[in-house]
N, C-alpha and C positions, 0 to 999 in steps of 0.2 A: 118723709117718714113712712109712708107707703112704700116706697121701694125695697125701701131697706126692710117692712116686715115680709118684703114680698121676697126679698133675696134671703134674709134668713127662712125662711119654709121652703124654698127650692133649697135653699144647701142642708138642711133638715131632712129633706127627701133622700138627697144625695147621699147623705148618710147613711142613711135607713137602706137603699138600694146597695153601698155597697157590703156593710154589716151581712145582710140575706144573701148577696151572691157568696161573699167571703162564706158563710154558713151552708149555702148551698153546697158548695165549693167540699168544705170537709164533709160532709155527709156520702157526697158520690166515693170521694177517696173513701171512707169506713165503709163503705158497700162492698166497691172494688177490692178493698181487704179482706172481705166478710168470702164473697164469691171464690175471692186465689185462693185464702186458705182453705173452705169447703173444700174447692176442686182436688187440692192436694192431698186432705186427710181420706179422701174418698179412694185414692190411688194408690194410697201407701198405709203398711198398715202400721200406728205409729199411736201412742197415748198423749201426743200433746192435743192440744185444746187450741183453738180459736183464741185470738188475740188482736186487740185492733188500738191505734193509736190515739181515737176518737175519747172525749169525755162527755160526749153525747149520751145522755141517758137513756135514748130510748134504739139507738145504736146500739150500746152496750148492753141493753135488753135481747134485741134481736142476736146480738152474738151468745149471751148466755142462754137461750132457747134453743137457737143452730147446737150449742154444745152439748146440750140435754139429749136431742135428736141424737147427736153423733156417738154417743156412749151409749145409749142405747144398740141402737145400729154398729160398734161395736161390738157388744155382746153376744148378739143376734149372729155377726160373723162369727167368732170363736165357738159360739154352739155350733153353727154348721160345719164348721173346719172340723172339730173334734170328730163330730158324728159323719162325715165324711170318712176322716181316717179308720175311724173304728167300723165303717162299713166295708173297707178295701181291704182291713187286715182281716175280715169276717170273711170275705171271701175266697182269698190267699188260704187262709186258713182251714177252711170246710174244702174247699178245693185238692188243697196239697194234702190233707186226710183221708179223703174218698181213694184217692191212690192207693195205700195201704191193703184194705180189702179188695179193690179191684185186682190186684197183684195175685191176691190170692186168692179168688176166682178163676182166674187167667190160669195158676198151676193146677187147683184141683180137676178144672178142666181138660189137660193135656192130659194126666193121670188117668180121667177117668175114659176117652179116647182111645187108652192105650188096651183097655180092658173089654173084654167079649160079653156087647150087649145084646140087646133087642134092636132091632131098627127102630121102634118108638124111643126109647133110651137115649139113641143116640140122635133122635131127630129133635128131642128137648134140649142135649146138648147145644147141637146146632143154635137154636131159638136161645139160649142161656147165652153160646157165644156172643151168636150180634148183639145181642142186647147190653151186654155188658163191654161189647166192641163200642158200641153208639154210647153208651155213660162213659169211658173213659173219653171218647173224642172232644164231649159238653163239659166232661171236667179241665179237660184241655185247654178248653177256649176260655174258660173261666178264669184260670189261671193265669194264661196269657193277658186276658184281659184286665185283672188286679196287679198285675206287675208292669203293665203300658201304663199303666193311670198312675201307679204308685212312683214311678223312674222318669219321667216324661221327660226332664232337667239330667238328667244321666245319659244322654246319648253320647257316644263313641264317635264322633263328626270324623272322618278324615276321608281322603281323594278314594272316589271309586269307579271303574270303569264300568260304566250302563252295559254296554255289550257281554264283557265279559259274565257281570252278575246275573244278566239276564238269558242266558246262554245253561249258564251251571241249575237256574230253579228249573229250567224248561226239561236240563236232562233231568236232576232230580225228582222230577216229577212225570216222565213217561211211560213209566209201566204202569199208574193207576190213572193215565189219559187212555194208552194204549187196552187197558182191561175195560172201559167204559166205550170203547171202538172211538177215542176221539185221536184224528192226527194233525196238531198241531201245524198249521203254515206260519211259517217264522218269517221274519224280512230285517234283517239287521245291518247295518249299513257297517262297511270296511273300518270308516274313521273312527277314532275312539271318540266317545262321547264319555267324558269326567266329569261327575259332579262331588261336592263336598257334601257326604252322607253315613248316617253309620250302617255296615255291610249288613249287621246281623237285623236290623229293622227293616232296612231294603229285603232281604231275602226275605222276612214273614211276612211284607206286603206280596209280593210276588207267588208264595206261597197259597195265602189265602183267596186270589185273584184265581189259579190256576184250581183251588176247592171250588169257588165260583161256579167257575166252565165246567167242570164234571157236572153240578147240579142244574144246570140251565142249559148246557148246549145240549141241541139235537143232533149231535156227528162233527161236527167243525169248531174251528177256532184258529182265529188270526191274529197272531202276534205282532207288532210294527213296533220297530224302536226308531225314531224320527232323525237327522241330524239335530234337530232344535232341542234334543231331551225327552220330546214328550213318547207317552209309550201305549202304544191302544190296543187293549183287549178287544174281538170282537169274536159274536158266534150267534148262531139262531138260538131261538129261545121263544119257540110257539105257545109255549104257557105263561107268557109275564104279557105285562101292558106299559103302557107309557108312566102310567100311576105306579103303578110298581117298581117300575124300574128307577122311577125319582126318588122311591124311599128304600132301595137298597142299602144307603149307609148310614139309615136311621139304627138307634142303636136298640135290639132284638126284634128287629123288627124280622119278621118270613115269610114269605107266601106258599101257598099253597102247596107247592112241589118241593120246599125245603123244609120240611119240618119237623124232619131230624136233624135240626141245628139250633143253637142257642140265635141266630141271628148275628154274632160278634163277632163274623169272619171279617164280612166288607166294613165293620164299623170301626174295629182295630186297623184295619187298613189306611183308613180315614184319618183317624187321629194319628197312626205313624206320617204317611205323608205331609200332613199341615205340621206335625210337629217338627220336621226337617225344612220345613218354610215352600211346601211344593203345594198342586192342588191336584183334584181327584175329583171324576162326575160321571155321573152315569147317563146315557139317551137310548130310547127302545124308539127305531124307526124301521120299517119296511120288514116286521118280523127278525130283527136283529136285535143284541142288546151290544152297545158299545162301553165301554171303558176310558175315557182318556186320565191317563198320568203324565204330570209336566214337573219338570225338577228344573 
């Protein structure tokens, strides 16, 4: 009689032990459900809801909380989105505007040039031109800069030859190297080096690299195009530091000797190159500041 009450309370146990693992058992699976979907609604942006196979009531608590959370947290996206957009077309917009009266500045200027002043008259002139030189350039980068951000998914991908692209900014760009007394040493190797990029984002990185150099070199600057791709800017630059030159493509970021600039030269740069799937970095050693680009 003992045995038998003693074998039924061990298979009672048994029971019992595997009712709670079988229990355990769906609990981890409605987690692991709870978790994939999270992970998913978090990556894509999508109005369904959490969903789990459990009739676990305090599972299906915690997934109705997680969903509360995530509508929220929806929302919270779509404000920033909107206000996002409506900050880049704010900008495109004030930007592509200021052109308009600059324009016509630019002509009353010439006009008034052409006419028999005072040397004061025309030394305000002078002072009127740059000034109005250096707002069109910041409305420029502005520009540039809300239509990088606004098109990032719009690039033009096809085969382009490094040498050759880089060849054509370098001439393009040597009579306002040559007016700041810088002469370029170029080193470009015979072979073509091709990479899959769009031509007109490749040129305004190389563009703004070669703004750069006017602003920080003291007389020099070395161009290197690798066989491997990579492409290195290099030139002295006795006014930056090492700190400095780390946050060159922070974005407006300037220092001291560039402050006639928005700072969104090197930052557009930045975001062109990652956006083409390459990388971009700055290092200030030995009184030089370096550049490397790798496509």
């Amino acid at each position: 009689m003992d045995n038998m009450l003693l074998w039924a309370i061990i298979g009672s146990l048994i029971s019992i032990i595997i009712i709670l693992l079988l229990k355990i058992n769906l609990l981890q699976k409605a987690a692991d459900e709870i978790k994939d979907a999270f992970e998913a609604r978090l990556t894509c942006d999508t109005n369904t809801l959490i969903d789990i196979s459990s009739r676990d009531r305090h599972m299906r608590s915690l997934a109705a909380t997680v969903n509360t959370q995530l509508r929220h947290l929806r929302t919270k996206r779509h404000r920033f989105q909107h206000g996002d957009r409506e900050l880049k077309n704010a900008v495109t917009n004030i930007s592509h505007d200021l052109r308009t009266p600059l324009t016509a500045i630019f002509g009353y200027l010439d006009l008034l040039e052409k006419e028999e002043t005072s040397a004061s008259v025309q030394n305000y002139a002078n002072i009127i031109r740059n000034r109005s030189e250096l707002l069109a350039k910041l409305t420029e980068e502005l520009f540039q800069y809300s239509i990088i951000l606004a098109s990032k998914d719009e690039l033009s991908i096809k085969p382009v030859n490094l040498n050759q692209a880089l060849e054509e900014s370098i001439a393009a760009f040597y009579t306002v190297l040559h007016q700041n007394g810088i002469t370029p040493h170029v080193r470009i190797p015979e072979q073509k080096i091709m990479r899959n990029l769009d031509p007109y984002a490749l040129s305004r990185i190389f563009s703004n690299l070669l703004s750069n150099a006017v602003k920080y070199s003291s007389g020099d600057l070395d161009i290197t195009l690798s066989e491997n791709g990579e492409i290195i800017f290099s030139n002295r630059a006795f006014g930056l530091n090492s700190v400095q030159a780390g946050r060159l493509f922070d974005r407006f970021y300037t220092v001291e000797s560039a402050r006639k600039s928005t700072g969104l030269g090197l930052f557009i740069a930045r975001a062109l190159v990652e956006q083409m799937g390459g990388s971009i970095r700055s290092e200030y050693k030995n009184g030089k500041l370096y550049i490397y680009i790798l496509f």
